[in-house]
Backbone as ProteinMPNN parsed JSONL, in Angstrom:
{"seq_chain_A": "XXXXXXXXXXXXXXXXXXXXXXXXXXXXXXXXXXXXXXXXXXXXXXXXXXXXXXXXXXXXXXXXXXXXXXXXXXXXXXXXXXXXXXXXXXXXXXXXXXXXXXXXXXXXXXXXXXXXXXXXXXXXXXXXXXXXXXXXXXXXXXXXXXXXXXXXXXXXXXXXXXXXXXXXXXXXXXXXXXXXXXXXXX", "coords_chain_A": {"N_chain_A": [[0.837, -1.176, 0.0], [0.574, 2.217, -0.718], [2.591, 4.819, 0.848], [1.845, 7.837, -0.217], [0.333, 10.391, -0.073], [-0.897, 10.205, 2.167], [-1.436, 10.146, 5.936], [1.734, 9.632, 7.795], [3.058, 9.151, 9.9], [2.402, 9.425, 12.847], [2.045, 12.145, 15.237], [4.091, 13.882, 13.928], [4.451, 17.308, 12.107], [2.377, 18.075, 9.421], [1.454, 19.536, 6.37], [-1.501, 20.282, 4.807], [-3.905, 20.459, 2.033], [-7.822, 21.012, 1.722], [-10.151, 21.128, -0.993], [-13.64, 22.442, -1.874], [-15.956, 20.532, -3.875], [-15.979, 20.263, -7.531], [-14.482, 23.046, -6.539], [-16.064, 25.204, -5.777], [-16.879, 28.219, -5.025], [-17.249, 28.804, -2.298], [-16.904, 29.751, 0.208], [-16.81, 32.178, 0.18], [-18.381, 33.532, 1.974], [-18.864, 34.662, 4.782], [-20.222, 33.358, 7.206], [-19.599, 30.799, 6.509], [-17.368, 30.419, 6.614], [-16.51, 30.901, 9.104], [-18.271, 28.695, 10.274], [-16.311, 26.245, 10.122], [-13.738, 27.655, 11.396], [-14.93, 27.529, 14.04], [-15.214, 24.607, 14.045], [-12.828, 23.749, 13.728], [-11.531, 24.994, 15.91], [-12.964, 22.944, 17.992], [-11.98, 20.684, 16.835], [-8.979, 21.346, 18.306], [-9.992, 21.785, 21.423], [-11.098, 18.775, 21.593], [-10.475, 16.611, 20.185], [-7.547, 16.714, 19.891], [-6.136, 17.953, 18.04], [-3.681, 19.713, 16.744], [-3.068, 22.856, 16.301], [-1.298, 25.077, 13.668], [-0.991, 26.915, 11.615], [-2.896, 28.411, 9.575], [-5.588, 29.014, 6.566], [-8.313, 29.993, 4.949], [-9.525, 29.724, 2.018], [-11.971, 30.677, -1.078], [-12.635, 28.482, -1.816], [-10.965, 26.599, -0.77], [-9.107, 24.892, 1.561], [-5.821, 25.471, 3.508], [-3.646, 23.693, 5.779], [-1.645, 23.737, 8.73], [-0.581, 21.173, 10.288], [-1.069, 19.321, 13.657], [-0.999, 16.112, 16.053], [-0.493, 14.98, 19.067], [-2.043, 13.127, 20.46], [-4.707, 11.95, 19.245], [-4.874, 10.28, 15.695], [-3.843, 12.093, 12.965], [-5.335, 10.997, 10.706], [-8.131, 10.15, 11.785], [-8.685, 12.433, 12.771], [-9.385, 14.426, 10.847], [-11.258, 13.137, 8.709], [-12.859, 13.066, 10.413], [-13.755, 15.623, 10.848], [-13.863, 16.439, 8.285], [-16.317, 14.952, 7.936], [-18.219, 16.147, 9.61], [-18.101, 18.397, 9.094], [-19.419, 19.012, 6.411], [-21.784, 18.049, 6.468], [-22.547, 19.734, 8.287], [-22.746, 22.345, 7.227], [-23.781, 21.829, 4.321], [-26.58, 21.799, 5.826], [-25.95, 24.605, 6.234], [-26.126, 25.952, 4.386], [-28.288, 25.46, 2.951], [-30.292, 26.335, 4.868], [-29.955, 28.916, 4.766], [-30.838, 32.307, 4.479], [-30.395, 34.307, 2.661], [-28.971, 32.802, 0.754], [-28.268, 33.241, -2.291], [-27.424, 30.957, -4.519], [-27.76, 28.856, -3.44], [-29.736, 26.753, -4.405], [-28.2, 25.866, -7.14], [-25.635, 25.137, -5.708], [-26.533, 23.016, -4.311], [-27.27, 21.401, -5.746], [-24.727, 20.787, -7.808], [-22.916, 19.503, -5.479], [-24.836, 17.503, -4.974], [-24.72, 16.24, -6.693], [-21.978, 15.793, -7.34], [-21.438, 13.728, -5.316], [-23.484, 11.659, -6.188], [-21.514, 10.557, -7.963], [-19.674, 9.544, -6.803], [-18.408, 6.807, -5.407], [-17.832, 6.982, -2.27], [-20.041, 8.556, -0.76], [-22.86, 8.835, 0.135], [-24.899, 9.713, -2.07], [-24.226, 12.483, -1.553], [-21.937, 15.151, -1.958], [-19.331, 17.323, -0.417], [-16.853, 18.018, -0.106], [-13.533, 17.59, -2.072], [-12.295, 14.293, -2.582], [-9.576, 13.673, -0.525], [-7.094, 14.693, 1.177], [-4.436, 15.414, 0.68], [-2.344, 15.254, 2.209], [1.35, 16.506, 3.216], [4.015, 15.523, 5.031], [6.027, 17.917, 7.149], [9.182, 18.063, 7.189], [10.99, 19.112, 7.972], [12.888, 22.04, 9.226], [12.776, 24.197, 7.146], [11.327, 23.423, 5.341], [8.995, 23.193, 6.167], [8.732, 26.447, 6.863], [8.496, 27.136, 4.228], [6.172, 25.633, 3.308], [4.27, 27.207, 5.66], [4.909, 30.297, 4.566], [3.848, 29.453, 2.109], [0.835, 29.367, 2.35], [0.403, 31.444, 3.935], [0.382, 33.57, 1.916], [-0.977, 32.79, -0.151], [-3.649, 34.405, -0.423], [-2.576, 36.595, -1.358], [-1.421, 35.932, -3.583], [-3.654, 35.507, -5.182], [-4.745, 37.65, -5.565], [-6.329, 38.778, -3.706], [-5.861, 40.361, -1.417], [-3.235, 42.753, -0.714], [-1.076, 42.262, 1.661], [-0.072, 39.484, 3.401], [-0.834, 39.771, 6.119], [-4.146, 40.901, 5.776], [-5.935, 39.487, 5.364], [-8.594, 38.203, 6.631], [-9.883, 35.258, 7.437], [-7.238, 33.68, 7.745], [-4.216, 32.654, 9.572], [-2.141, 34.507, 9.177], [-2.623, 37.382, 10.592], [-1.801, 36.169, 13.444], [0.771, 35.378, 13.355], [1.823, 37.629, 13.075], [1.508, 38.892, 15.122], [-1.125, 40.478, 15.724], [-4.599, 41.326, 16.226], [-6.859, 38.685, 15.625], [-9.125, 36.274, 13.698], [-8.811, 33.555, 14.597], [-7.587, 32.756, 17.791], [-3.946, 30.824, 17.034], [-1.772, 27.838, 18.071], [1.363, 28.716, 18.721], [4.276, 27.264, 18.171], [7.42, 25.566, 18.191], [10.409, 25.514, 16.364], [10.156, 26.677, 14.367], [9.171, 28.946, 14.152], [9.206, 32.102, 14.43]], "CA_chain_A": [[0.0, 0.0, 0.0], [1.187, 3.495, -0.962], [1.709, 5.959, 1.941], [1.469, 8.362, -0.69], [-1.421, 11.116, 0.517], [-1.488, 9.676, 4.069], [-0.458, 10.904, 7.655], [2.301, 7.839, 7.898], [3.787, 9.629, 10.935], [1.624, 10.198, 13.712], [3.289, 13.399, 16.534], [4.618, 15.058, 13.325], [3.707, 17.911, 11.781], [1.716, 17.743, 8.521], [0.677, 20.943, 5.598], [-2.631, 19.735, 4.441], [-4.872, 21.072, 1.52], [-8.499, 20.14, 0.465], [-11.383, 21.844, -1.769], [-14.693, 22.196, -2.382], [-16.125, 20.089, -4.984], [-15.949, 21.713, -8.503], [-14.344, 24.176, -6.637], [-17.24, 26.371, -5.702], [-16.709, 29.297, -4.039], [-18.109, 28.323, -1.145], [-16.553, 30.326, 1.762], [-16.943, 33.939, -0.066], [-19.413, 33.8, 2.966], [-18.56, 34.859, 6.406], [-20.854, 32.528, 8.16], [-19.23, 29.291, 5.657], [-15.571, 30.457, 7.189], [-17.164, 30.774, 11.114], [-18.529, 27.434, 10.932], [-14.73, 26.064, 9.967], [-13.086, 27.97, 12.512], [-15.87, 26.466, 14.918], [-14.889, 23.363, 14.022], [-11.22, 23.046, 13.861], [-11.816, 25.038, 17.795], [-13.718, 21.8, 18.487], [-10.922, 19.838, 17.149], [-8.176, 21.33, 19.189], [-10.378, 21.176, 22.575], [-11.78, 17.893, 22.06], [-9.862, 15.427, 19.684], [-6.297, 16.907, 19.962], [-5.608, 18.722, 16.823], [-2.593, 21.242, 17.576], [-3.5, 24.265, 14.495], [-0.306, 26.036, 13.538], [-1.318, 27.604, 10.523], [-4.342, 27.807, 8.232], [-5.654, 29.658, 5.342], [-9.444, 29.524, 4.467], [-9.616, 30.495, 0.679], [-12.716, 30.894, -1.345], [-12.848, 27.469, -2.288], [-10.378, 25.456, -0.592], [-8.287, 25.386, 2.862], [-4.755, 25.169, 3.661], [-3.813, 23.712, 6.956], [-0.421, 23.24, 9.587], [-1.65, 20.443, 11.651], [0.146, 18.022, 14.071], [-1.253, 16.142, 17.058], [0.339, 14.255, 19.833], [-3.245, 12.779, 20.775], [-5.785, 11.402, 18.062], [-4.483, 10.09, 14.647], [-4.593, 12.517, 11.669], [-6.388, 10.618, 9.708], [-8.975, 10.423, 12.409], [-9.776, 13.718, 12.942], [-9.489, 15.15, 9.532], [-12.048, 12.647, 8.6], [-14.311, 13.691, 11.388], [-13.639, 17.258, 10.293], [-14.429, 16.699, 7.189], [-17.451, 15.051, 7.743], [-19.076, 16.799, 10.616], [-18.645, 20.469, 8.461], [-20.141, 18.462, 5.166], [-23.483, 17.577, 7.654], [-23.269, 21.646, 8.886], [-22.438, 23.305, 6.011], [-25.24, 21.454, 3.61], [-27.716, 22.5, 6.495], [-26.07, 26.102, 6.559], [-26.664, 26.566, 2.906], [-30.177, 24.993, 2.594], [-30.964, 27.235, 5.414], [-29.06, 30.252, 4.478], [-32.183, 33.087, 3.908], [-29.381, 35.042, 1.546], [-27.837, 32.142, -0.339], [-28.528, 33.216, -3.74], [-26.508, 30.084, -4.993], [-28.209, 27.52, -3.017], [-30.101, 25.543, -5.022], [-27.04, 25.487, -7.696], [-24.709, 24.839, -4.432], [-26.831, 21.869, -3.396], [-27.465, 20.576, -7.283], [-23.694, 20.425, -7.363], [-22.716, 18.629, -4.603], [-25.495, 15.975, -4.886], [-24.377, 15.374, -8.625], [-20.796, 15.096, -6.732], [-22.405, 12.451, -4.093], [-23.888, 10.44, -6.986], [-20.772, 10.356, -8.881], [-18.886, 8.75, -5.845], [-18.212, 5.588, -4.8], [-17.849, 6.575, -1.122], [-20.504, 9.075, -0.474], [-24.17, 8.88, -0.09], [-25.62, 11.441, -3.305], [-24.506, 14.231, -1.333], [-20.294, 15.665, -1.171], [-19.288, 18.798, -0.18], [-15.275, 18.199, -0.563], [-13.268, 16.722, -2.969], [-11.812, 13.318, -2.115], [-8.703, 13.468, 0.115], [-6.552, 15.834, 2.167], [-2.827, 15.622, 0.037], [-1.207, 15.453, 3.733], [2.036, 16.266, 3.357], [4.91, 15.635, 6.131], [7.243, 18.304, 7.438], [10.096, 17.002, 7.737], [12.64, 19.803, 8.076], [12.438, 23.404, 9.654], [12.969, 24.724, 5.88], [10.192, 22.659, 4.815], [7.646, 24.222, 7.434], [8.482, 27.913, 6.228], [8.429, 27.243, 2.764], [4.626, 25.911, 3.707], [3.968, 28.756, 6.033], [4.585, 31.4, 3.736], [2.508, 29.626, 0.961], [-0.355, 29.151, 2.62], [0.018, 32.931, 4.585], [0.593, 34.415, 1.041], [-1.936, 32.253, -1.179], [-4.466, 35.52, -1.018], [-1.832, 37.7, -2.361], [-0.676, 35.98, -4.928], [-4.645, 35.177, -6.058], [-4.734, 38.949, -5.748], [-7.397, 39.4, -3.076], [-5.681, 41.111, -0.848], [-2.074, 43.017, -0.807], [-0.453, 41.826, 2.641], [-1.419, 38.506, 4.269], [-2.292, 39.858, 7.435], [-5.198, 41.648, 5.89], [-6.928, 38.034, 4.961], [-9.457, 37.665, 7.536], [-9.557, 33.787, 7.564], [-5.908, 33.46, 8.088], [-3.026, 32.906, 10.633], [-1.288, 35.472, 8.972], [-2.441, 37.903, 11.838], [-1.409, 35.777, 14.774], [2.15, 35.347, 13.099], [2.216, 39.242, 12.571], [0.733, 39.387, 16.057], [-2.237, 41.231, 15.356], [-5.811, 40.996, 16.584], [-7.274, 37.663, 14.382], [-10.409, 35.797, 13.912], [-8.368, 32.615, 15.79], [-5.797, 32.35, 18.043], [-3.459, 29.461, 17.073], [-0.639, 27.264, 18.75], [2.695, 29.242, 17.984], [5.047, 26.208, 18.619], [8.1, 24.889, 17.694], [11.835, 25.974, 15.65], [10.504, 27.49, 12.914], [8.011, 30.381, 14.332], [10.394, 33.418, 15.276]], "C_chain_A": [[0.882, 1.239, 0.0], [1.127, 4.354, 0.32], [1.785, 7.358, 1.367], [0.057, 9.523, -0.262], [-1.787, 10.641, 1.649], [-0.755, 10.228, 5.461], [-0.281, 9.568, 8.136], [3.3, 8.251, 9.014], [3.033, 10.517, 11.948], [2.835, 11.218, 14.974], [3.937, 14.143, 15.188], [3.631, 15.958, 12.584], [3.484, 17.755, 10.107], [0.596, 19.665, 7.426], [-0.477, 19.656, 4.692], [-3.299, 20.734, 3.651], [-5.973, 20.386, 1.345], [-9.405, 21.173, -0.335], [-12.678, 21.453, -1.897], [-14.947, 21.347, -3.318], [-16.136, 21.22, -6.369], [-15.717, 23.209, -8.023], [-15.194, 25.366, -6.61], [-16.636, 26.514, -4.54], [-17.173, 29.515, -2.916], [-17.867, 29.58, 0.563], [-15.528, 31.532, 1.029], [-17.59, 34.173, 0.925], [-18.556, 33.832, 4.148], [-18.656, 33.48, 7.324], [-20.347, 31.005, 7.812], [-17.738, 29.161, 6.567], [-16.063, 30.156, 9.064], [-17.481, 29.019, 11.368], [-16.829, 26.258, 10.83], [-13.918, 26.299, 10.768], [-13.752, 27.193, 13.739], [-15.121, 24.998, 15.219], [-13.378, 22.7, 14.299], [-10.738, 23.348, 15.51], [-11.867, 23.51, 18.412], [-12.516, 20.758, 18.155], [-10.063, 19.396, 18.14], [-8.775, 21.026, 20.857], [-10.497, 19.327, 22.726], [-10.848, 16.713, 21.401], [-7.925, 15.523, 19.269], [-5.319, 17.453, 19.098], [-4.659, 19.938, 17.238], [-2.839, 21.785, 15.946], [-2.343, 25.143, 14.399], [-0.408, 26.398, 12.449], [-2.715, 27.143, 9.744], [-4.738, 29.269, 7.667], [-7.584, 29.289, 4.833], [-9.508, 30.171, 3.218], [-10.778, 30.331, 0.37], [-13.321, 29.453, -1.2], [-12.481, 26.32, -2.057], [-9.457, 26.087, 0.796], [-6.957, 24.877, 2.879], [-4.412, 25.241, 5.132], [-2.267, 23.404, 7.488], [-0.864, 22.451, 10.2], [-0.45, 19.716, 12.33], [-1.158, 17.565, 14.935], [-0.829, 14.698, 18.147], [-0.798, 13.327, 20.398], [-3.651, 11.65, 19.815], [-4.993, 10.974, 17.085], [-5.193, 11.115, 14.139], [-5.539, 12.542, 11.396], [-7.632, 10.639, 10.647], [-9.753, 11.435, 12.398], [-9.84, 14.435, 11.909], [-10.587, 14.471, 9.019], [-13.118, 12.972, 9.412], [-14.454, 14.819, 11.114], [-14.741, 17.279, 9.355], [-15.83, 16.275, 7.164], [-18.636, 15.459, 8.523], [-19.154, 18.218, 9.617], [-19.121, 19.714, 7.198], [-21.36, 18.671, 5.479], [-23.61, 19.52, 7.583], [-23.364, 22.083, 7.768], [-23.506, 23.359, 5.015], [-26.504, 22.034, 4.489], [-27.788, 23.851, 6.264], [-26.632, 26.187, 5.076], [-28.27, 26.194, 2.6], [-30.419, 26.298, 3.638], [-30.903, 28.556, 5.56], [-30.465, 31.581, 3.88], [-31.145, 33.769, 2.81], [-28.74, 34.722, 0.577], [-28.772, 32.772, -1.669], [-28.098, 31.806, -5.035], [-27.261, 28.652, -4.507], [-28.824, 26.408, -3.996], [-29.08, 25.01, -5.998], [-25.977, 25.171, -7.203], [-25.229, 23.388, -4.218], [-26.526, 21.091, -4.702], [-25.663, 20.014, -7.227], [-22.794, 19.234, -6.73], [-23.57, 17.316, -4.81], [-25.136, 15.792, -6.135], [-22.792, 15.088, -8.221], [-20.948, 13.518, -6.219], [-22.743, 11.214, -5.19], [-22.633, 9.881, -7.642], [-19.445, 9.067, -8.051], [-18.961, 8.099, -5.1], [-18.346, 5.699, -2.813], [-19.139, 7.738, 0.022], [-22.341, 8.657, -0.637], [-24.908, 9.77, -1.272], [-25.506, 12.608, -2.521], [-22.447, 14.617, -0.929], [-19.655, 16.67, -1.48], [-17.372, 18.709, -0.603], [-14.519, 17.012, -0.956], [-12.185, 15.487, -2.0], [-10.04, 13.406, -1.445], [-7.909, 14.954, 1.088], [-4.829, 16.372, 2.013], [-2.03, 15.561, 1.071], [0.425, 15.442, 3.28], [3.016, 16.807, 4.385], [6.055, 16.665, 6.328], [7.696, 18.319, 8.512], [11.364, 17.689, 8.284], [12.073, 21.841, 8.055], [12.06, 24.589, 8.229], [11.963, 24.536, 5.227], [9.034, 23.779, 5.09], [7.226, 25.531, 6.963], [8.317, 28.084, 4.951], [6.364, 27.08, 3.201], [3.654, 27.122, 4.464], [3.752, 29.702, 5.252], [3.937, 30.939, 2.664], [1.256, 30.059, 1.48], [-0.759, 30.833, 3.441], [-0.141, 33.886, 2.741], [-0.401, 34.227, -0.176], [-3.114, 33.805, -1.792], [-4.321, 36.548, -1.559], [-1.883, 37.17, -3.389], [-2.409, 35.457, -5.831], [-4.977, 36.634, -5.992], [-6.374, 39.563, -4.85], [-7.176, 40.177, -1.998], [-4.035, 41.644, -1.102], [-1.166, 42.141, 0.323], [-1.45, 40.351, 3.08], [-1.365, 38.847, 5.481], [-3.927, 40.554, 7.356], [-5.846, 40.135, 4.953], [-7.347, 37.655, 5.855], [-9.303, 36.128, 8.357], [-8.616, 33.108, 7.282], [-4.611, 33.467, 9.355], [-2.197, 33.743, 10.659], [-1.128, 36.043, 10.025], [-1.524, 37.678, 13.253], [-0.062, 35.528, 14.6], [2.733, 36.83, 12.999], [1.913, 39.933, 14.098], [-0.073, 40.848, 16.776], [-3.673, 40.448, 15.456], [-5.994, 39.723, 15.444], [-8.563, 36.8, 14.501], [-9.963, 34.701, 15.279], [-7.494, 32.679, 16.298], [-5.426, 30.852, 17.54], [-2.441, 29.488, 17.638], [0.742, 27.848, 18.392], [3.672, 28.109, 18.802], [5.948, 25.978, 18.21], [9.238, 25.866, 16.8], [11.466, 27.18, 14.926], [9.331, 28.866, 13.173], [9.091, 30.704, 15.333], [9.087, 34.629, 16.016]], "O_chain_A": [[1.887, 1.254, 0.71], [0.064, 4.645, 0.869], [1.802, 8.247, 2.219], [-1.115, 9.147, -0.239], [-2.941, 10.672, 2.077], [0.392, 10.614, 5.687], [-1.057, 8.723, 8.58], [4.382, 7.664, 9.029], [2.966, 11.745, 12.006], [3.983, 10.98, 15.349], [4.387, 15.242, 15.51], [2.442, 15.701, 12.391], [4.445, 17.301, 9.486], [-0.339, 20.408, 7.724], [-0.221, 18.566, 4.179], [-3.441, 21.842, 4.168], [-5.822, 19.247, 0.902], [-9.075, 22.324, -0.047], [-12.955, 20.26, -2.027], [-13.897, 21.216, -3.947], [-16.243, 22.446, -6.356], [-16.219, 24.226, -8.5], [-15.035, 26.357, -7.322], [-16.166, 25.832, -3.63], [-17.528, 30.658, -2.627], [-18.561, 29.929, 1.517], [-14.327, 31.789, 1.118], [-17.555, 35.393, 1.086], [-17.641, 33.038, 4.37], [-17.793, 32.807, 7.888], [-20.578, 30.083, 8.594], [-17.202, 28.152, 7.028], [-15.82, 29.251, 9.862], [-17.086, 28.305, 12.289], [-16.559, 25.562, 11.808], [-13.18, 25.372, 11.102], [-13.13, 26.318, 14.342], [-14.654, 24.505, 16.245], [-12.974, 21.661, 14.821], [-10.037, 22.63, 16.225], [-11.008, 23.012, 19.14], [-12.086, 20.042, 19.059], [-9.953, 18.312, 18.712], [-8.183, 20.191, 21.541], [-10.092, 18.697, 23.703], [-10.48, 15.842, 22.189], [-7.249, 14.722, 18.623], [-4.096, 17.478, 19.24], [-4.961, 20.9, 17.945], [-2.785, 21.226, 14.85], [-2.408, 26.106, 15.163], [0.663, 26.028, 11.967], [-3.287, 26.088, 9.469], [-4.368, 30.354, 8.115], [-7.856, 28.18, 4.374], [-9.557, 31.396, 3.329], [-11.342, 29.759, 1.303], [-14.354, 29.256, -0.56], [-12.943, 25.274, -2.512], [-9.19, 27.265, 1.036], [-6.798, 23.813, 2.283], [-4.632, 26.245, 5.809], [-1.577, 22.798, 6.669], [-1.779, 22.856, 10.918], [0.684, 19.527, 11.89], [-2.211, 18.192, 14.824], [-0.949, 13.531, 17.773], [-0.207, 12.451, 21.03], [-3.006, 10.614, 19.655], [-3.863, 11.266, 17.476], [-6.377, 11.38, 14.347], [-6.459, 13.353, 11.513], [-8.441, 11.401, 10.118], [-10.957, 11.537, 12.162], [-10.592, 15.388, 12.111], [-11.34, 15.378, 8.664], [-14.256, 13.128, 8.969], [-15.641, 15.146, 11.137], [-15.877, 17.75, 9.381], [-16.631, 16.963, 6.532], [-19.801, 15.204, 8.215], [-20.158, 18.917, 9.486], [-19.315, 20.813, 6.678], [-22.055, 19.447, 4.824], [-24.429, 20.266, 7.047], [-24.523, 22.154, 7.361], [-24.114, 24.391, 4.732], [-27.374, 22.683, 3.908], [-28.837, 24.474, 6.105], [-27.784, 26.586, 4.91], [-29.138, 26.846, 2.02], [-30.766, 27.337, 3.076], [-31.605, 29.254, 6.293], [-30.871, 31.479, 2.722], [-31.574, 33.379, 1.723], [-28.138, 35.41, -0.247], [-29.988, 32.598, -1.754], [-28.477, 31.814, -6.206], [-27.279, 27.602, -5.151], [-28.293, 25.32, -4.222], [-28.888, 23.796, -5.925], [-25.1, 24.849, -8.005], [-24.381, 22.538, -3.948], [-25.637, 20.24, -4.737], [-25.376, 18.958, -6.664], [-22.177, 18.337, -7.304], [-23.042, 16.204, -4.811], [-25.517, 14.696, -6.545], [-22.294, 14.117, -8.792], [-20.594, 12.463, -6.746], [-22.341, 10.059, -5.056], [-22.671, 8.677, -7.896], [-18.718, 8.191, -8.521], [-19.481, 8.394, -4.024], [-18.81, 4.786, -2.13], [-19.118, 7.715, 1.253], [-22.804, 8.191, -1.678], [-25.591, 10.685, -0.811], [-26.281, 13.563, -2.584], [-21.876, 14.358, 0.13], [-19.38, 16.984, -2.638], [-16.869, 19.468, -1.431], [-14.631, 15.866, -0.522], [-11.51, 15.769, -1.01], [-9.242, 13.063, -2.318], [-8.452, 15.992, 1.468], [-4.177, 17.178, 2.677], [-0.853, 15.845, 0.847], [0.841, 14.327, 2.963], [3.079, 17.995, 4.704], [7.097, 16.397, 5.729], [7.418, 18.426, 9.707], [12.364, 17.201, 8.811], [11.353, 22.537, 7.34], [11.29, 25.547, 8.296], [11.575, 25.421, 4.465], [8.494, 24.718, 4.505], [6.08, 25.894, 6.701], [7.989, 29.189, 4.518], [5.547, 27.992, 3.328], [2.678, 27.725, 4.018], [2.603, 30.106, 5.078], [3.333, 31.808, 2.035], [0.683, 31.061, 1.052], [-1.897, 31.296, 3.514], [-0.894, 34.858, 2.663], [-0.661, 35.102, -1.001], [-3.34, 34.168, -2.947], [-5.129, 37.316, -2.082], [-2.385, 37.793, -4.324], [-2.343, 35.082, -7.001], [-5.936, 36.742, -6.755], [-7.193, 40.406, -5.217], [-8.15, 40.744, -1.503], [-3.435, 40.829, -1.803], [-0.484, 41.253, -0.19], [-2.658, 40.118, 3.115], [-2.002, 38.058, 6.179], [-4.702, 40.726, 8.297], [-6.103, 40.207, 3.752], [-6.771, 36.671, 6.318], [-8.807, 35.899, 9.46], [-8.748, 32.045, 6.674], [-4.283, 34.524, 9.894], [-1.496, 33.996, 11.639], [-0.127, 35.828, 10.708], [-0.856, 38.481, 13.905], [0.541, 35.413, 15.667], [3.927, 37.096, 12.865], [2.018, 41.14, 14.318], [0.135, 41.687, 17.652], [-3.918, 39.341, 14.977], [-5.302, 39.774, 14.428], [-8.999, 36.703, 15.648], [-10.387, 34.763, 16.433], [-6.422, 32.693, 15.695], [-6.207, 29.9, 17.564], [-1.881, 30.55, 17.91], [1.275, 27.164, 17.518], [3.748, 28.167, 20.029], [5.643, 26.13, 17.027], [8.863, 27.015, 16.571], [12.051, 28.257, 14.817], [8.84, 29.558, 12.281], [9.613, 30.182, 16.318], [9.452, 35.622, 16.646]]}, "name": "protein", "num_of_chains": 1, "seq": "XXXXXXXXXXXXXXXXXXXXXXXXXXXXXXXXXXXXXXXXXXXXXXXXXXXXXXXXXXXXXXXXXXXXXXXXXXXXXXXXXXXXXXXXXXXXXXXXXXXXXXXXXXXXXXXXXXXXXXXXXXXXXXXXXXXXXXXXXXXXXXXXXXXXXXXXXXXXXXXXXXXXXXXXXXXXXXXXXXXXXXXXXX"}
């Protein structure tokens, strides 16, 4: 078996991306990014997720994870499918979605298409985990994932990206605090 795309080293740390299906813009919304932050909260209290960086983009998230606790794969899987469950509710129940019904259509034509989902999936199949392995590594990930909203040109600086760690590395007010830990955060 390939450990290709897998967290094959539990206690280390791990840069993780995934996306929406087809890439819909999903979390242009406030309330789409809140329930996300919510959740990865709920991680770190409850199933042991340590959060040293993250990045919520329109369409897709970029994450630092480690945790000395839970497996990975565990809780990224529970992640993923506890905000699938919310998220489908928030949008059905969203009085403002303008998108909804072409949001839900979507996804359930995802759902049908895949083998491991019921007709309904909100993000695309896996989580790319990959291991860093070397302090050099780490900051090379760091600054992608702090800089991703520059270089898609939505904002100039990444501390002015809302749903980012940028702030708390720039230490500046931020939606979340996260874990500042380890060699490579000066």
């Amino acid at each position: 078996m390939s450990s290709k795309y897998k967290f094959v080293n539990d206690g280390h740390l791990y840069f993780v991306s995934f996306a929406v299906v087809y890439w819909i813009d999903l979390f242009s919304r406030t309330d789409y990014c809140k329930t996300i932050m919510e959740s990865l909260t709920f991680c770190e209290n409850n199933k042991g997720l340590e959060l040293y960086a993250y990045c919520i983009m329109p369409s897709h998230i970029h994450l630092i994870i480690g945790s000395s606790k839970e497996p990975l794969e565990g809780i990224m899987r529970d992640f993923k499918s506890y905000t699938s469950r919310t998220l489908k509710e928030a949008i059905h129940n969203h009085p403002g979605e303008s998108r909804k019904e072409w949001m839900l259509w979507m996804m359930k034509r995802a759902g049908e298409k895949s083998a491991h989902h019921k007709g309904f999936q909100l993000w695309q199949e896996g989580n790319h985990p990959a291991e860093l392995s070397t302090p050099e590594i780490t900051e090379q990930k760091l600054h992608y994932i702090h800089n991703n909203p520059v270089e898609a040109g939505y904002v100039f600086k990444p501390e002015d990206w809302r749903f980012s760690s940028a702030t708390n590395y720039m230490q500046l007010p931020s939606e979340k605090e996260v874990i500042l830990l380890g060699p490579f955060c000066h």
